[in-house]
N, C-alpha and C positions, 0 to 999 in steps of 0.2 A: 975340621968339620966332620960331623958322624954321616954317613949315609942314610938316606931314608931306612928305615925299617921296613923287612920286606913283607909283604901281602899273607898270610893264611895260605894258603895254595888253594884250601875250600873258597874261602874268600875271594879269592880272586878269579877262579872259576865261574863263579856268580858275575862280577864286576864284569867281567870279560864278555858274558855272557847277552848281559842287558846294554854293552857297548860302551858302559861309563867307565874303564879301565882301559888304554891303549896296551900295545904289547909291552913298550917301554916304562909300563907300571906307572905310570902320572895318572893322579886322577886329575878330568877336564869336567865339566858339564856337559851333557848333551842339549845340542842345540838343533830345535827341530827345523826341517827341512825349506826354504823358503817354499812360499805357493803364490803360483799363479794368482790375479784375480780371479775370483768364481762370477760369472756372470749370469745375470740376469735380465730378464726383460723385465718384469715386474718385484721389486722391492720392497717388501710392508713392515716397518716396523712396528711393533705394540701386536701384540695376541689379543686383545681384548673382543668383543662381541663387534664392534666395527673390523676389526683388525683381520679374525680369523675368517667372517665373510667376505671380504675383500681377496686375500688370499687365496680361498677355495674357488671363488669366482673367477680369479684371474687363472688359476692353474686348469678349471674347467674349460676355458676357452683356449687352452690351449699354449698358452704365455707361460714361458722357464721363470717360477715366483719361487722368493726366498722370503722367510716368514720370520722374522726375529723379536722374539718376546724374552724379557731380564728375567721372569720367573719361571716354572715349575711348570705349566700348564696355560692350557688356555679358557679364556671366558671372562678374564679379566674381573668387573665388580660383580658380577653375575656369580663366577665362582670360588676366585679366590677373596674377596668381600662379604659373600654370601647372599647380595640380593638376588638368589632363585626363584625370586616371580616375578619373569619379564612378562613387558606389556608395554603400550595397549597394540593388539594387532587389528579391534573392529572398532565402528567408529557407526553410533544411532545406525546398529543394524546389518552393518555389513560388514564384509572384511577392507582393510584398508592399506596393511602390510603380511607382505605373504614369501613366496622366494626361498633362498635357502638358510635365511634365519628360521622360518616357520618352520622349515622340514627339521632342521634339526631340532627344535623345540616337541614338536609332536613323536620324534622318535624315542627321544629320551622320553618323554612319557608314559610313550607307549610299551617301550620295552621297559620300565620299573611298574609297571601294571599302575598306571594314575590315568586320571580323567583331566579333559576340558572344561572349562565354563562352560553353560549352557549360555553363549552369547547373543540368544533368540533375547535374552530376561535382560530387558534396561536395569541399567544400575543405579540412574538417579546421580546424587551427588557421591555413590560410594564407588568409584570408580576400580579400586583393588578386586574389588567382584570380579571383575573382567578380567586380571593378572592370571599367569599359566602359573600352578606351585609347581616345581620341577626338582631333581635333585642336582644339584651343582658339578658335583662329583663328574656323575656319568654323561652331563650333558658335556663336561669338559673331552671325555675321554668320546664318546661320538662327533664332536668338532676335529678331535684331532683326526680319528681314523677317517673323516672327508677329506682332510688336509692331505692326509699318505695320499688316500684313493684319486686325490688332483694332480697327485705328483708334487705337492708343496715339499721344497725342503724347508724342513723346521727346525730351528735353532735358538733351541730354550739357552738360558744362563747368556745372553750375550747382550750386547748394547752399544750402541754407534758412540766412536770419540770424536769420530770429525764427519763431515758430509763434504765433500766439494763438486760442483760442478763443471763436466769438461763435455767436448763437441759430442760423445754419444749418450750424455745423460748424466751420469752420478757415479762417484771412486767413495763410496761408503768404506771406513775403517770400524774393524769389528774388534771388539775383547769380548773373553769370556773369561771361563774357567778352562787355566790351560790352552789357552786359543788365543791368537790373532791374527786378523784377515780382514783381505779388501774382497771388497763386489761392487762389481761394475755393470749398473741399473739403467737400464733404458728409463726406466721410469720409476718413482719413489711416492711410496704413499704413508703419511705419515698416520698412527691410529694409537699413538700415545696416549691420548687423553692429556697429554699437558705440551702440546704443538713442539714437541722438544726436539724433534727430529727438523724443523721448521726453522727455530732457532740455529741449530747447527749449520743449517744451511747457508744463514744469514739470510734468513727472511723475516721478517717482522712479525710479533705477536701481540697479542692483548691482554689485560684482564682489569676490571676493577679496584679499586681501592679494598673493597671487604670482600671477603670469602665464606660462602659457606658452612656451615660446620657441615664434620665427615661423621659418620657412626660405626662403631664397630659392633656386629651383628653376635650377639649371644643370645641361649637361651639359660634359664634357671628353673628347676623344678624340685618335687620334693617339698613341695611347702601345700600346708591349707591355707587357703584365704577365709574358709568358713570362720576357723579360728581365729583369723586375725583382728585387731581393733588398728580400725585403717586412722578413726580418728587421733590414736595415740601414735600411730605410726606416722603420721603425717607434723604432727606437733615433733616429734623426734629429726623428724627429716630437717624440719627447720631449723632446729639447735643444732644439728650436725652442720646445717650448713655456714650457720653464723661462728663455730666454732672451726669452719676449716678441716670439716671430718667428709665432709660431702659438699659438690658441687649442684648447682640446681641443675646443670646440664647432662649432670649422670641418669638423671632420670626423666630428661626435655621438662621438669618443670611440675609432673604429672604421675603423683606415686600412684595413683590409683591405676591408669592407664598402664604404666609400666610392667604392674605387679601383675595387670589382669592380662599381659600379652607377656609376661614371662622373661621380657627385656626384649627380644628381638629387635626391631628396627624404634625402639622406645627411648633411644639415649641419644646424645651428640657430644661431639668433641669439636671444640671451639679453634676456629682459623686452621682448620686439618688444612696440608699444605701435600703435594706428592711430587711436587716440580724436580728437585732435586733428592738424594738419596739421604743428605742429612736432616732435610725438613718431612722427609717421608717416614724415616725414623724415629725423630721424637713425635711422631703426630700416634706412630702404631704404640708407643711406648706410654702415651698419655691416653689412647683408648682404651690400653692395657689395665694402665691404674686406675683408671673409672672403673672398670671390674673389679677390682679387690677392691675399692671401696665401697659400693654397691655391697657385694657382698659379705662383709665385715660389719655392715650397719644392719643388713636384714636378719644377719642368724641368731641374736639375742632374743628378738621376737618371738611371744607364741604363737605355734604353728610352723612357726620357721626353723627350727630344731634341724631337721633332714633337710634342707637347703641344699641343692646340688647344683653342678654348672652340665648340663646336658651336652652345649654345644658352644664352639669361640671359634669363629675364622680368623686365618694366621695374618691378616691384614684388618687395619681402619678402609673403612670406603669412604672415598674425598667422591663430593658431587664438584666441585670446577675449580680450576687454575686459570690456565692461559688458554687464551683462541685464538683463533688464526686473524689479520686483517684480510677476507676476501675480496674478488672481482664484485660480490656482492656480500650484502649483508641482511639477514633474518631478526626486524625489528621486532619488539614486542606486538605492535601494532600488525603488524603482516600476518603474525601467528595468531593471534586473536581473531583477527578480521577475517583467516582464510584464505590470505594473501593466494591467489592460482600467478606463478611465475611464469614467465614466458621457459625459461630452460628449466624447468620442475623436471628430476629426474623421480620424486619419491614421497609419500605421503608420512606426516606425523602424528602422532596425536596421542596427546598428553594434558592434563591440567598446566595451566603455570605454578610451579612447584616448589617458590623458594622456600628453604630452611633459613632460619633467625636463631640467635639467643634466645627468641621464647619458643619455639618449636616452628609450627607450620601449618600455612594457610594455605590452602589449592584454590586456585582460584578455577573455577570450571569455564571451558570454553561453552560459546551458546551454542544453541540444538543448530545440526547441520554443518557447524563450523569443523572444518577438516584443513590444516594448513598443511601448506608444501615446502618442501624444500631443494633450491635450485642450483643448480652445477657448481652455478659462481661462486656460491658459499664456499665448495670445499676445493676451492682453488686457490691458491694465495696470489693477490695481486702482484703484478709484474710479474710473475714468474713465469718457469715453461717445465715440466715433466715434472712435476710435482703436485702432490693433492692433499689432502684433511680430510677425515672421515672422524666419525664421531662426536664426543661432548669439546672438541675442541674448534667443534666447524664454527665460522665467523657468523655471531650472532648477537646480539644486545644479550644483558645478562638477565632480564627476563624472560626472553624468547629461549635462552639457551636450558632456563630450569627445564621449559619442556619436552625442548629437542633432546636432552642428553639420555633419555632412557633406554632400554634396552633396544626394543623393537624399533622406531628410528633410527638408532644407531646400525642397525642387523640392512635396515632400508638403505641409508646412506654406505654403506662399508658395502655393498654390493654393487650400488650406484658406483662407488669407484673402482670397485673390481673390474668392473666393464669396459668403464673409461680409460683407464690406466692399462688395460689388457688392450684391447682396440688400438690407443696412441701406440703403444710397443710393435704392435702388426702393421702400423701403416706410417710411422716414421714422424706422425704428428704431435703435436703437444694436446690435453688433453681437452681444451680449451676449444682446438681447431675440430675434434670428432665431429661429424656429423652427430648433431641432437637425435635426426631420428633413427640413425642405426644405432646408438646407446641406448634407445627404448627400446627399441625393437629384440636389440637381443637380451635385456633386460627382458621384456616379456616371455621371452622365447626359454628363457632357464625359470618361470615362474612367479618372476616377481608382477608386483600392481605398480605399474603408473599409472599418473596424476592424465585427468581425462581434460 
């Protein structure tokens, strides 16, 4: 038998160097160092606009919070989605959600030189009047730098495999990229947007039969519409779609609308799904192809010559999956009627907002009506140091089209920051806090509660 062949001496210089060559010339793998658990008192999974105010919340008061988000950044549909006009924050008049969703909303504004609504001006049935336009981008990157300034540790690229619970809370298993690790959470707040962290836990979730459709956020320009003959465009549209060249959902149904807002939030992708990473993939993959078909059927057109894609976020936005089953539950009726909870941690206010196969109808609440949303929701029955924050808090699926928007969610993900920060400092579950020291210190960092 021949002997290994030996090493470069450069070569093995190097090898030796980076520790993957012993002195006895075997190459091994390196294998990195066991770790400790990283402990926490407070645990947020999901970055999203509940997630990251949750987190910032928690770490302001004080509580060792670990922040783990699977992508890039935070702000979740707000920015990796691209719905950058969260709302609603005023409600016939006044403000209704304020806190540290607000502050960061108004900073990123204010430092890209943009304006506010003038919210004094009713909007009537057009409710988007009152939406903040914001840039996604920097609103991410002012999220995160409150996150450092809390002391949050942030840990993009990662995602829980297991959750279990033992006598001081939660043994979360972490992967990432190059990474795995446990943390051991006094307390867990789940802000996935699809109660996944919940599931793990072996706690029960929800959702309906049908789902939403999701939209992926594009812009297109470069084109006249002066030039255009909408009526022959529209006759085309139809042939494309009975021919399998176009779906009526590429365009919600509505070439005129679509053309005159440029695509933006004017399209849908049917049964968008984000539960899992394989139905979150074919859902980005099929909002994908609605864009080249989309645009493959418009550039033939006159006026459509110069047709360009302006802008395409690297995700579909899903508006709902799963929710949690809470200690309570946000009927549609509750949210309509203005429901005032006895444990209202936080105000909402939203149309009821479902998307269909044919687009969508808002249903407007009536004047005065401001509903709340109460602790119980974003606690999962039977449970103990654990929470919901977000479109996944336990709500009927009409109640939930309105609760899921931005500014609620910024409400509820602070709402639990508090809670979950509090239970950590006093050995409680989040359930047992005192209601009125969660408002109170709620108030006390800016936010509005429910009167």
């Amino acid at each position: 038998m021949h002997a290994p062949h030996p090493l470069p001496n450069s070569r093995r210089r190097f090898l030796l160097a980076a520790g993957a060559v012993p002195a006895a010339g075997v190459l091994t793998p390196t294998v990195p160092p066991a770790r400790r658990p990283l402990q926490a008192d407070v645990l947020v999974v999901g970055g999203g606009v509940a997630g990251s105010i949750a987190a910032i919340q928690a770490g302001r008061l004080g509580a060792r919070t670990v922040l783990v988000e699977a992508g890039s950044q935070l702000g979740g549909t707000m920015t990796t989605a691209g719905v950058d006009f969260p709302g609603l924050f005023h409600a016939w008049g006044r403000q209704i959600i304020a806190g540290i969703g607000w502050e960061l909303v108004c900073a990123t504004v204010k430092l890209n030189g943009g304006r506010l609504p003038d919210f004094s001006v009713p909007y009537g049935s057009r409710h988007w009047q009152h939406q903040v336009r914001l840039n996604g981008g920097l609103y991410a990157a002012i999220a995160e730098e409150a996150c450092v300034n809390a002391a949050v540790d942030l840990r993009y690229y990662e995602t829980p495999l297991s959750i279990q619970q033992d006598e001081g809370g939660w043994r979360v298993r972490l992967a990432g990229k190059g990474a795995e690790l446990e943390v051991a959470a006094k307390q867990l707040v789940d802000c996935t947007g699809n109660a996944a962290a919940i599931a793990l836990a072996g706690l029960p979730r929800q959702r309906g039969s049908a789902t939403q459709p999701g939209t992926l956020i594009y812009r297109l320009a470069g084109y006249d519409l002066k030039r255009a003959d909408l009526a022959a465009m529209a006759a085309g549209a139809r042939q494309a779609v009975n021919a399998g060249r176009l779906q009526p959902a590429d365009f919600r149904h509505d070439l005129r609308g679509f053309l005159a807002s440029g695509g933006e939030n004017a399209m849908h992708v049917p049964n968008a799904d984000s539960s899992t990473s394989e139905l979150h993939t074919r859902t980005n993959i099929r909002g994908r192809q609605s864009l080249l078909r989309m645009m493959r059927f418009l550039k033939p057109f006159p006026g459509f010559e110069n047709l360009r894609l302006e802008r395409v976020q690297p995700e579909t936005g899903v508006r709902e999956t799963f929710r949690i089953a809470g200690e309570s539950e946000v009927t549609v009726d509750d949210y309509t009627g203005g429901r005032r909870f006895a444990d209202a941690v936080a105000y909402s206010f939203y149309p009821v907002d479902l998307h269909d196969e044919r687009g969508i109808r808002p249903r407007q609440l009536e004047p005065g009506t401001v509903p709340t949303i109460p602790l119980g929701a974003l606690i999962p029955r039977s449970s103990r140091n654990v929470m919901a924050a977000g479109r996944s808090i336990s709500s009927d699926r009409l109640a939930n089209s309105g609760l899921r928007v931005q500014a609620s969610c910024m409400a509820m993900g602070q709402a639990a920051g508090v809670a979950a920060a509090l239970a950590a400092r006093s050995g409680l579950t989040p359930a047992k806090v005192p209601l009125a020291e969660i408002l109170e210190t709620l108030r006390r960092h800016g936010a509005i509660t429910p009167e």
